[in-house]
C-alpha positions in Angstrom: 3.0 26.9 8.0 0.1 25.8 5.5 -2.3 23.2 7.0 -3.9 20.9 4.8 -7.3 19.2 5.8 -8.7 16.3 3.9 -12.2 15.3 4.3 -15.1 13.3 1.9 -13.7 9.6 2.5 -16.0 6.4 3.7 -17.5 3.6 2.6 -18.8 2.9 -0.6 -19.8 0.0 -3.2 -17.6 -1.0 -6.1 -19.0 1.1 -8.9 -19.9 4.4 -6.5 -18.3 7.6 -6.0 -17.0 10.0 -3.7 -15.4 13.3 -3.4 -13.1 14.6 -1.4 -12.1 17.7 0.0 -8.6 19.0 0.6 -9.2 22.7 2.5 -6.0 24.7 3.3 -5.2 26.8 5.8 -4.6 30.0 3.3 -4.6 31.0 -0.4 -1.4 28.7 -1.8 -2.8 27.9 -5.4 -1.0 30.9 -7.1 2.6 29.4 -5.5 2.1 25.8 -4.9 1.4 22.5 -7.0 -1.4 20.6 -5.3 -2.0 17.2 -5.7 -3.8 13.7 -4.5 -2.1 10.7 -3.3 -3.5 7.3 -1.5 -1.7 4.6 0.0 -2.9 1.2 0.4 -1.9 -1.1 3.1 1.6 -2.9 2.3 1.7 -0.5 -0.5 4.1 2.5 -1.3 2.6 6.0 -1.1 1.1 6.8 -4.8 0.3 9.9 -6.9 -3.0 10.3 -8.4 -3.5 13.9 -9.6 -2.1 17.1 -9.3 -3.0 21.1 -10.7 -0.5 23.5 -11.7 -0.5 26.8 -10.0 1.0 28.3 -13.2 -1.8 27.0 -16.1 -4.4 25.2 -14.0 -3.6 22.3 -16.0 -4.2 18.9 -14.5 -2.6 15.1 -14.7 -3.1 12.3 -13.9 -1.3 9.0 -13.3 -2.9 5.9 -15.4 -3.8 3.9 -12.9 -7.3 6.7 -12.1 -7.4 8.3 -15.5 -10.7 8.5 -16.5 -12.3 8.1 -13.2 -10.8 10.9 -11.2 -11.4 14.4 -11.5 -9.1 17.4 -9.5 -10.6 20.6 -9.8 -9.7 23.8 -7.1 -11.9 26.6 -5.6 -9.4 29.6 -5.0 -12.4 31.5 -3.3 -12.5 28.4 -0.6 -8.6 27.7 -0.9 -9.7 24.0 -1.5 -9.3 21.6 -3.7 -11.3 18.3 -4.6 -11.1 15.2 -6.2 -14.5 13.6 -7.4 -14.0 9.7 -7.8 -16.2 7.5 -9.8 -16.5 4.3 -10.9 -14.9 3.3 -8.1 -13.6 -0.1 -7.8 -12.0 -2.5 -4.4 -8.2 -1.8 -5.6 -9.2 2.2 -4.7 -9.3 1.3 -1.1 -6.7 3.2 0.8 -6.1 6.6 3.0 -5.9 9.9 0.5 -3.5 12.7 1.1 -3.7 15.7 -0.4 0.3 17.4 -1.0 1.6 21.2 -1.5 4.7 21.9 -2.8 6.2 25.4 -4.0 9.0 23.8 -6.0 7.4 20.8 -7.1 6.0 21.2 -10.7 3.2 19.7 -11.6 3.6 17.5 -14.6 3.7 14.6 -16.4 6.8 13.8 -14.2 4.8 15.0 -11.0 3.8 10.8 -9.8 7.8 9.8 -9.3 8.4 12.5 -6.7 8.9 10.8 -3.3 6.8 11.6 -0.7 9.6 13.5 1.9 9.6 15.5 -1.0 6.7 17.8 -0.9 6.5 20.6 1.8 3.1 19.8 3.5 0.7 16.9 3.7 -3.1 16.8 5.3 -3.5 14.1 8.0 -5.2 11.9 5.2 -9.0 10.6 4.6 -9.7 6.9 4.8 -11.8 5.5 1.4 -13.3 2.1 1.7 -14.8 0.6 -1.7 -16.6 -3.1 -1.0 -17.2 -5.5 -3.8 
């Protein structure tokens, strides 16, 4: 079973950044989509970015475009996601996802969570105003 483990969150001012790490357990990037997800408190669970393990390509959802960066190192079977400009509405914990039948797309942010094969325990980013 493929363990995902999320690390890079904390506390930081409106306008900061912050990357965050997503190490798995073995080499899944040739088979699996891998994305980044948060949820909020009182909020539904949200994709923010995923990779394709087919083209490398990357997507993201609107809300983080811009701001948000995914990028992988297959050498260290992890994946980050460098935030920037950083505001108090990007408060919530961020999961990283692995699917194998998932594709990563344009249509990858309206997959449901129970969806996706594995999820990381999740990383907790605060942003203060």
């Amino acid at each position: 079973e493929v363990q995902l483990v999320e690390s890079g969150g904390g506390l930081v001012q409106a306008g900061g950044s912050l990357r965050l790490s997503c190490a798995a357990s073995e080499f899944i990037f040739d088979d699996y989509a891998i994305g980044w997800h948060r949820q909020a408190p009182g909020k539904e669970r949200e994709g923010l970015s995923c990779i394709s393990s087919s083209d490398g390509r990357t997507y993201y959802n609107d809300s983080v475009k811009g701001r948000f960066t995914i990028s992988s190192d297959n050498a260290k079977n992890t994946v980050y996601l460098q935030m920037n400009s950083l505001k108090p509405e990007d408060t919530a914990v961020y999961y990283c996802a692995a699917d194998r039948t998932l594709h990563c797309g344009r249509y990858y942010f309206a997959f449901r969570p129970d969806e996706f094969d594995y999820w990381g325990q999740g990383t907790q980013v605060t942003v203060s105003s």
